[in-house]
C-alpha positions as CSV (number, residue, x, y, z in Angstrom):
1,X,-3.7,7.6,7.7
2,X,-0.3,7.9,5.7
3,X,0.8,5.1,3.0
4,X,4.2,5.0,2.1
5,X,5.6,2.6,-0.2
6,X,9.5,1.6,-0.9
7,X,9.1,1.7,-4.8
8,X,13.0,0.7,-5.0
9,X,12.4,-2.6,-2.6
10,X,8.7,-3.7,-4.3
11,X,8.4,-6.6,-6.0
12,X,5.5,-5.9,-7.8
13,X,3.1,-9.3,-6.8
14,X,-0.1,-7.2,-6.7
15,X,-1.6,-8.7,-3.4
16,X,-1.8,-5.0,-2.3
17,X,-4.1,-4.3,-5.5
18,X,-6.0,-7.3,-4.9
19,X,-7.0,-6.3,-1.7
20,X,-7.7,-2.5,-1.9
21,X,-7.8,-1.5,-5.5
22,X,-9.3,2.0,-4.8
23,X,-5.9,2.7,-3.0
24,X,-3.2,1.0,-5.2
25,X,-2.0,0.5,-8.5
26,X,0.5,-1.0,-10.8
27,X,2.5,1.7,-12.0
28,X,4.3,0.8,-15.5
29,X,7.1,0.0,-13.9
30,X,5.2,-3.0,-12.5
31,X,5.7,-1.3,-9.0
32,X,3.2,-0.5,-7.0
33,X,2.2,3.3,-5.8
34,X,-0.6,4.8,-3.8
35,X,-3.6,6.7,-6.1
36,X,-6.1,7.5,-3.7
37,X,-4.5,7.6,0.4
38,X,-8.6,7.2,1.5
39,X,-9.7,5.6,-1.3
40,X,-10.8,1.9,0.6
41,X,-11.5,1.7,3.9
42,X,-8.8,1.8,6.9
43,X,-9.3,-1.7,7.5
44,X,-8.5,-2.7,4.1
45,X,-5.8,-1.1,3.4
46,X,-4.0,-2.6,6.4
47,X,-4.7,-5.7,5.2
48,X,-3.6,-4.9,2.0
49,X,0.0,-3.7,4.0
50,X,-0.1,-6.8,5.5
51,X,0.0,-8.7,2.6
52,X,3.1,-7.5,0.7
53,X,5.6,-10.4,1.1
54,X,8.2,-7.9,1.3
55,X,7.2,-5.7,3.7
56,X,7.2,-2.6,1.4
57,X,4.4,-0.5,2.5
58,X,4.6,1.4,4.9
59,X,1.1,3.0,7.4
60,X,1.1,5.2,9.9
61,X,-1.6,7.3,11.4
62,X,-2.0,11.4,11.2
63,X,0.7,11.7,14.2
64,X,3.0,9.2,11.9
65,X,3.0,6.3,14.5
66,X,3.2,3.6,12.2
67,X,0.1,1.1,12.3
């Protein structure tokens, strides 16, 4: 799985943190950036996705069809 996030188009709410802290992280920019690509579980982090309001994070699998 590949995690992609639009830094210029993030709003910086945090729901993505929230939900799979082990993956993402407030940069101090107050944007959020991937640390860890496998660091919660697959089904976390798309939920995590799922929750930006703005649509800014981007998942797609090893063949980058995006999930």
């Amino acid at each position: 799985m590949k995690i992609k996030i639009d830094q210029e188009n993030c709003i910086g709410c945090g729901s993505c943190v929230a939900m799979a802290n082990q993956t993402f992280k407030m940069n101090d920019a107050g944007k959020s950036e991937v640390v860890n690509q496998a660091g919660n579980s697959d089904e976390e982090i798309l939920l995590a996705a799922k929750s930006c309001p703005v649509r800014v994070i981007q998942v797609s699998d090893d063949q980058d069809k995006q999930l």
